[in-house]
C-alpha positions in Angstrom: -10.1 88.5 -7.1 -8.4 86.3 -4.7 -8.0 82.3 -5.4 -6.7 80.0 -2.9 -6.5 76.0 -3.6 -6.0 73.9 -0.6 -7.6 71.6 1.8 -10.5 72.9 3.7 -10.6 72.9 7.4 -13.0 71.3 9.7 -15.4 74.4 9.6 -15.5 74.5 5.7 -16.5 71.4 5.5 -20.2 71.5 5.3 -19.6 74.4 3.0 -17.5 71.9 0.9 -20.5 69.2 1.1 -22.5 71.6 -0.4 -20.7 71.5 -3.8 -21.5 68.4 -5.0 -25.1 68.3 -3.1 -25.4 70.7 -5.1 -23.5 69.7 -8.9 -25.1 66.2 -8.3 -28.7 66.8 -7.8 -29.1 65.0 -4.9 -32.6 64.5 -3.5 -32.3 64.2 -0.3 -29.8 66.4 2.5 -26.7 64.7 1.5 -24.7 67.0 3.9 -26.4 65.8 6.6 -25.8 62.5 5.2 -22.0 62.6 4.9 -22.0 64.3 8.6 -23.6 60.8 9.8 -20.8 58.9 7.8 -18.0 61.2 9.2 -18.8 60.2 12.5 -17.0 57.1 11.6 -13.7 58.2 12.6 -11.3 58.4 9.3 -13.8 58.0 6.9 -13.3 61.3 5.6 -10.5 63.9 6.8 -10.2 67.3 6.0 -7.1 66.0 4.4 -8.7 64.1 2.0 -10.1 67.8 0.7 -9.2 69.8 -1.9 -10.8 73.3 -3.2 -10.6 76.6 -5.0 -11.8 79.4 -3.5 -12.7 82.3 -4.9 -12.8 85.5 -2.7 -13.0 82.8 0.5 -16.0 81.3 -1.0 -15.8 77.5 -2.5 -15.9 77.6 -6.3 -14.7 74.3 -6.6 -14.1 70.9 -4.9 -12.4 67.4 -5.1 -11.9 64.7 -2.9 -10.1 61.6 -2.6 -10.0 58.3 -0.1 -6.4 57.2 0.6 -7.5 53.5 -0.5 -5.2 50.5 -2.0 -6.1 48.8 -5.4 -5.2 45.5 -6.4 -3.5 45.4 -10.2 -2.9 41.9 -11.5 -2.7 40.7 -7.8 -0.3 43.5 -6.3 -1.5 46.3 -3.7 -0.8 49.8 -5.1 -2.0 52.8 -3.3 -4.3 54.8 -5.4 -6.4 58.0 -4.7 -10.1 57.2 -5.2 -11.3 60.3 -6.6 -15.0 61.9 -5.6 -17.3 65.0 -4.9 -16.0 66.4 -8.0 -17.7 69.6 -9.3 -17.9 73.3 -9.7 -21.0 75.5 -8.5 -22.6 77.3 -12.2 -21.3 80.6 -11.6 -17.5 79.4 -11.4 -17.9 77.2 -14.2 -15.1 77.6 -17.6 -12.6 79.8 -15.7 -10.2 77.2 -15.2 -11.0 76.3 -11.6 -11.4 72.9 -11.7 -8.3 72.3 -13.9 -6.5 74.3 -11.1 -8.2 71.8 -8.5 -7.2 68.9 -10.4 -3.5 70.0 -11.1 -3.0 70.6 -7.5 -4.3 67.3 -6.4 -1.8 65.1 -9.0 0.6 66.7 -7.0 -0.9 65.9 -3.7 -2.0 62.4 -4.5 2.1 62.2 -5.9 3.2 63.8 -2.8 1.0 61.0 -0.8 3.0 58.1 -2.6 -0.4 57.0 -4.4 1.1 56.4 -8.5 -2.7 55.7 -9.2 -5.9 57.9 -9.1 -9.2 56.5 -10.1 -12.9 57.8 -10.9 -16.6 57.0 -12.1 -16.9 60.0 -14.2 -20.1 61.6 -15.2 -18.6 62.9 -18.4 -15.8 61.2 -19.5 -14.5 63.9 -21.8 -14.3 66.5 -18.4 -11.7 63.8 -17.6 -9.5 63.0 -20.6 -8.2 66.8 -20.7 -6.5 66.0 -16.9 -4.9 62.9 -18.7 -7.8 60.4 -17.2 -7.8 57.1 -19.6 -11.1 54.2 -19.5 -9.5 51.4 -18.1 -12.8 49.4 -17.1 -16.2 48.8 -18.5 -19.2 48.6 -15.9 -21.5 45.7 -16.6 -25.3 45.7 -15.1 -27.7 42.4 -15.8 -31.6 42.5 -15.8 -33.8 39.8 -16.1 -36.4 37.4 -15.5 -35.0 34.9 -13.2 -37.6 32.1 -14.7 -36.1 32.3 -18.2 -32.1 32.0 -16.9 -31.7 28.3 -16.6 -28.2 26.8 -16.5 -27.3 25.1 -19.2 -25.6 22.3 -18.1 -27.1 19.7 -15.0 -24.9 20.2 -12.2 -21.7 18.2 -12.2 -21.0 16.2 -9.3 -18.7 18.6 -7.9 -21.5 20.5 -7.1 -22.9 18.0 -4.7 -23.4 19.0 -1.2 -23.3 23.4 -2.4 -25.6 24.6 -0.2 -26.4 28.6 -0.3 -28.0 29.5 3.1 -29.5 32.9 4.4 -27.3 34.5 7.3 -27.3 37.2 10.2 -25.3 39.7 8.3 -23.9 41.1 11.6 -22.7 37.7 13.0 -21.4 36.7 9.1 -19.3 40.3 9.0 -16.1 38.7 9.6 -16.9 35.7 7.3 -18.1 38.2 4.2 -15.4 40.1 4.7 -12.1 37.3 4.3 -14.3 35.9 1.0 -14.3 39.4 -0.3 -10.2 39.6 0.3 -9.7 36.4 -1.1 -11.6 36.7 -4.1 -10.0 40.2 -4.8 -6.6 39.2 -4.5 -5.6 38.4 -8.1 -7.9 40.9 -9.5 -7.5 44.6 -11.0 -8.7 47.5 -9.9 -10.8 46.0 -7.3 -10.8 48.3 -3.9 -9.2 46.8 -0.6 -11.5 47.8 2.1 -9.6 48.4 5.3 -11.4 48.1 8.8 -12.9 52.0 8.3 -13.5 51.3 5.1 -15.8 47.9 5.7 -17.1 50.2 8.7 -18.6 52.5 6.0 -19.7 49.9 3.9 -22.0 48.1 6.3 -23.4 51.2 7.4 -24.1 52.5 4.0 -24.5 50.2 2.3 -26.2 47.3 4.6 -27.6 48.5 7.8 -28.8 51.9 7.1 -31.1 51.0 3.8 -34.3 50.7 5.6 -36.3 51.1 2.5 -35.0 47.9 1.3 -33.8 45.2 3.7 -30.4 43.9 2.5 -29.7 39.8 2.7 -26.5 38.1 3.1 -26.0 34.6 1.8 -23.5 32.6 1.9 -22.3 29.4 -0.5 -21.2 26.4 1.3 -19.2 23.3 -0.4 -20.0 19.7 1.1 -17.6 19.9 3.4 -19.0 23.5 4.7 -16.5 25.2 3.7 -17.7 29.0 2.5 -16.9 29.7 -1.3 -19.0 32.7 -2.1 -21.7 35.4 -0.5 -24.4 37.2 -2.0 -26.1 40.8 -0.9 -29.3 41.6 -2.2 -32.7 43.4 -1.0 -36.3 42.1 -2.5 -38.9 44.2 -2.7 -42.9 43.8 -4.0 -43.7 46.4 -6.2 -46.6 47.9 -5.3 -47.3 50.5 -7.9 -46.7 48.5 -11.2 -50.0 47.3 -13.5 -51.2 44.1 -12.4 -49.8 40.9 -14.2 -50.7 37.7 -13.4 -47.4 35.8 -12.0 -44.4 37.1 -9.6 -44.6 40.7 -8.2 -41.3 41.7 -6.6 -37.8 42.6 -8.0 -34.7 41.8 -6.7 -31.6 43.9 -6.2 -28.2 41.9 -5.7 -25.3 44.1 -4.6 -22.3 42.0 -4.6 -22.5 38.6 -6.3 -18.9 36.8 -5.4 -18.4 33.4 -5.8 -14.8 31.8 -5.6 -15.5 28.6 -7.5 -17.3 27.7 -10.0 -19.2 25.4 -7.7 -20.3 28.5 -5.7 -21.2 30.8 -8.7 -23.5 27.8 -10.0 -25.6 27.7 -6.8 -25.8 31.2 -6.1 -27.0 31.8 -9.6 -29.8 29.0 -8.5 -30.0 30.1 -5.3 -31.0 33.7 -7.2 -33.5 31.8 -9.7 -35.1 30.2 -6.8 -37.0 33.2 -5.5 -40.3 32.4 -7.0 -42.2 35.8 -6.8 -39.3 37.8 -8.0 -39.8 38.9 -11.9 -36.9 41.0 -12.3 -33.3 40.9 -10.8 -30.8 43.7 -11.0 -27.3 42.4 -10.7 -24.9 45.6 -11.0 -20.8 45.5 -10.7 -20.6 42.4 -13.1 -16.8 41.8 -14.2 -16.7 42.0 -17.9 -15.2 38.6 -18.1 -18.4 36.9 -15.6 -18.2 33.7 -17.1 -22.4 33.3 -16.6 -22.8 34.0 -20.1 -21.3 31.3 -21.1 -23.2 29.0 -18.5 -26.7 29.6 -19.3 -28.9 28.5 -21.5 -30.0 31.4 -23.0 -27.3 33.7 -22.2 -29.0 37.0 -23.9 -31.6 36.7 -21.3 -29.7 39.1 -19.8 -30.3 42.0 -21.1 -26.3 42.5 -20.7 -25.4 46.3 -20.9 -22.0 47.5 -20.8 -20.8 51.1 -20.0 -17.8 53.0 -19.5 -16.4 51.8 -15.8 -13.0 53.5 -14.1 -11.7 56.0 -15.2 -7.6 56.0 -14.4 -4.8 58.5 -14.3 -1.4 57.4 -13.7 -0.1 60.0 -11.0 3.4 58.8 -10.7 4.7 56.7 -14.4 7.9 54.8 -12.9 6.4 54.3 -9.6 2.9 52.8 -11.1 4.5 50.6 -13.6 7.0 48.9 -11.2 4.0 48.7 -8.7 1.9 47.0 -10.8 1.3 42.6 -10.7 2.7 41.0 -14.0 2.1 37.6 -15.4 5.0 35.4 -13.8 5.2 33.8 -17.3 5.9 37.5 -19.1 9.0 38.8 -19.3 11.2 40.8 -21.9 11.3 44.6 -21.9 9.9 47.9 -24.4 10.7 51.3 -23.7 7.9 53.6 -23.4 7.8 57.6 -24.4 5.6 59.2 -22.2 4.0 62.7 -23.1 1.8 64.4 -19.5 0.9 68.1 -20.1 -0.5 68.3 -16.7 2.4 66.6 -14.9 5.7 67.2 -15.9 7.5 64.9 -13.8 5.7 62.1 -16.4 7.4 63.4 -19.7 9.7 61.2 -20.7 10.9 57.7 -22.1 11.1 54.5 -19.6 12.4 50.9 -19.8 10.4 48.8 -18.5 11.9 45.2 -17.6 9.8 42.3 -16.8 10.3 39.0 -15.3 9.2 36.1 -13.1 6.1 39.0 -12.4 8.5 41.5 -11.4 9.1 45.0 -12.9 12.2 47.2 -12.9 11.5 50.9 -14.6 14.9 53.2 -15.5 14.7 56.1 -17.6 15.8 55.4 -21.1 17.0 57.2 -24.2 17.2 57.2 -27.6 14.0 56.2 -30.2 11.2 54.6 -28.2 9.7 51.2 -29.2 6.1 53.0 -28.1 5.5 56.5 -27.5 1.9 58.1 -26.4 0.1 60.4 -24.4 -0.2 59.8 -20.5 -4.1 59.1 -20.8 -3.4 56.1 -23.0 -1.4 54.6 -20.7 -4.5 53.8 -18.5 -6.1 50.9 -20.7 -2.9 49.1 -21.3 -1.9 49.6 -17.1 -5.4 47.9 -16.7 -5.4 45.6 -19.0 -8.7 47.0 -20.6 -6.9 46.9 -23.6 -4.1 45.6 -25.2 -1.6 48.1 -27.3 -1.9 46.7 -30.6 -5.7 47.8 -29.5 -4.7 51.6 -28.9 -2.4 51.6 -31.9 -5.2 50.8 -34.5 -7.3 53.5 -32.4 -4.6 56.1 -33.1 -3.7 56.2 -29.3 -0.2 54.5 -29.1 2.6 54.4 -31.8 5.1 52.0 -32.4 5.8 48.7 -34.8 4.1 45.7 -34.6 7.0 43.7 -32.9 6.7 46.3 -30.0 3.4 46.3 -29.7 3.4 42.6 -29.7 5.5 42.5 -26.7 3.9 44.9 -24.7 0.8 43.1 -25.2 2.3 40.0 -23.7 4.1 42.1 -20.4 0.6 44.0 -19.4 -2.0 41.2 -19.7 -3.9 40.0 -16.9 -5.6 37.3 -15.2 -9.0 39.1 -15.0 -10.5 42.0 -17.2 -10.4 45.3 -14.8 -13.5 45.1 -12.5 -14.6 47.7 -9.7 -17.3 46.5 -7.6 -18.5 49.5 -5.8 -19.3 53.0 -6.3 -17.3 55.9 -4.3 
């Protein structure tokens, strides 16, 4: 039996497709699908490919977009991992691990210290040294019974939210998007092919549901926020006496508290929408604590991102700090599945800069590679992991590596890859 793993060439790649058309359960011809979205030059290269064949047939696949992440406010290049999966008759023979294996080397070989994933198991992902390092928040509710809690301030006067031409607005959407992304973590940069997908996916091509944009506007004009949302009547529900149509919103971001205000009224002034869908919500969204009656809701929080730290020295110097933090910890390292990881690190912090050199001697913190992904994030602190089990060291090192990785925002994604 003969296995290759590599990246697939252009005439393998509906055979690669296939895989996770196949794995995911995908209704409708997703190959034909992704063949529309590849017409988008660079959306997704043969390079951005990996696979185990068995006997020149794909057992197993992988791929990755060559995207940028913001951590604590600095760009780090990160491999956004997708189409994982491995067709049933290849399955617990070690192809995927060999998959996986290959591609930390590849993603490490690419200058990308970060890959990220949704998983669909999270355990699959913890034996290749994957850590949670985000939770994924979804809101559903009754826009009637969200009132704000407080009248509006008069800071708000003059906040106007106003329906626009989403093709004309592109440009506008798309700097609000940057700016409110820019002191976040874990939030995707979207370069000009990656926006190119996006408002062809995501926007233009949903005919089933028409997708709005709407923009906030301060008194003086000035935009502060956008929404995206579809509305829909639905049709095949009971009858009920009272609104009839739900309401999906997309992206929600504001960049002022002004601007979140009125696009949460802006949202509660559809009168014949009974239930709104609000997905991607950062785990710190400060609505909660703005309404009236905040378990309305019906808040649900999941497991989000999944992250694996490719490249140890190279990630941590990467990485945004708080310009107030600074002090050092040295950090023992333990990665099975990449060997270039094992090993202890000093990590030296200040004015929200980092320096990384190898170290020696008895670590102030030692744990496995996968733990290492919550405290990158932020999604938790290490005196968090230590009382899980996950990270050991003494209380005075653990105190001071919770002050060097906090952030300024909990770890939020706001799209799905």
């Amino acid at each position: 039996m003969a296995v290759e793993v590599r990246h697939c060439t252009p005439a393998e790649m509906d055979a690669f497709f296939a895989v996770p058309t196949y794995v995911f359960g995908m209704s409708y011809d997703a190959q034909d699908e992704w063949a529309e979205l590849n017409k988008i030059e660079g959306q997704y290269p043969t390079s951005a490919t990996m696979a185990a064949f068995v006997d020149g047939r794909i057992a197993s696949t992988l791929g990755a977009h060559d995207w940028r992440t913001r951590v604590n406010g600095r760009s780090v290049p990160t491999a956004c991992v997708t189409t994982v999966g491995t067709m049933p008759e290849f399955r617990r023979q070690g192809y995927q691990r060999l998959v996986m294996a290959r591609s930390l080397e590849w993603h490490r070989e690419a200058g990308q210290p970060l890959a990220m994933l949704w998983a669909s198991f999270g355990a699959i992902y913890q034996r290749y040294g994957y850590g949670l390092a985000s939770a994924h928040t979804m809101y559903t509710f009754d826009p009637r019974f969200v009132a704000l809690r407080d009248p509006d301030p008069p800071s708000q006067d003059g906040y106007a939210v106003r329906l626009v031409d989403a093709a004309t607005h592109r440009p506008l959407v798309e700097r609000l998007y940057e700016a409110y992304i820019a002191p976040r973590t874990l939030a995707i940069e979207r370069d000009s092919v990656h926006w190119e997908v996006y408002w062809h996916w995501e926007v233009a091509r949903r005919k089933d549901r028409t997708k709005y944009v709407a923009i906030a506007y301060d008194g003086e004009a000035a935009p502060q926020g956008f929404l995206i949302y579809s509305t829909a009547e639905d049709m095949g529900a009971p009858f009920q006496p009272g609104p009839d149509q739900s309401m999906e919103v997309e992206q929600f971001i504001p960049l002022t508290l002004e601007a979140h205000r009125a696009m949460w009224n802006y949202i509660r002034s559809h009168d014949l929408v009974r239930q709104v869908k609000l997905g991607f919500v950062p785990e710190d969204d400060p609505t909660v604590d703005m309404l009236l009656e905040p378990r309305e809701l019906q808040r649900r929080t999941g497991d989000g991102m999944w992250l694996r730290i490719v490249d140890v020295a190279a990630a941590l110097e990467a990485r945004g700090y708080e310009t107030d933090a600074r002090g050092s910890v040295t950090i023992a390292v333990r990665d099975d599945l990449c060997p270039w990881n094992t090993g202890t690190y000093r990590l030296s912090v200040e004015g929200g800069q980092a320096t990384v050199r190898p170290a020696s001697g008895a670590p102030d913190l030692a744990m496995p590679v996968a733990a290492l992904s919550p405290l990158y994030s932020g999604f938790r602190t290490a005196t968090q992991l230590a009382r899980g089990g996950r990270i050991e060291g003494d209380r005075e090192a653990l105190q001071r590596a919770d002050a060097l990785f906090r952030t300024a925002y909990r770890p939020h994604v706001l799209e799905g890859f």
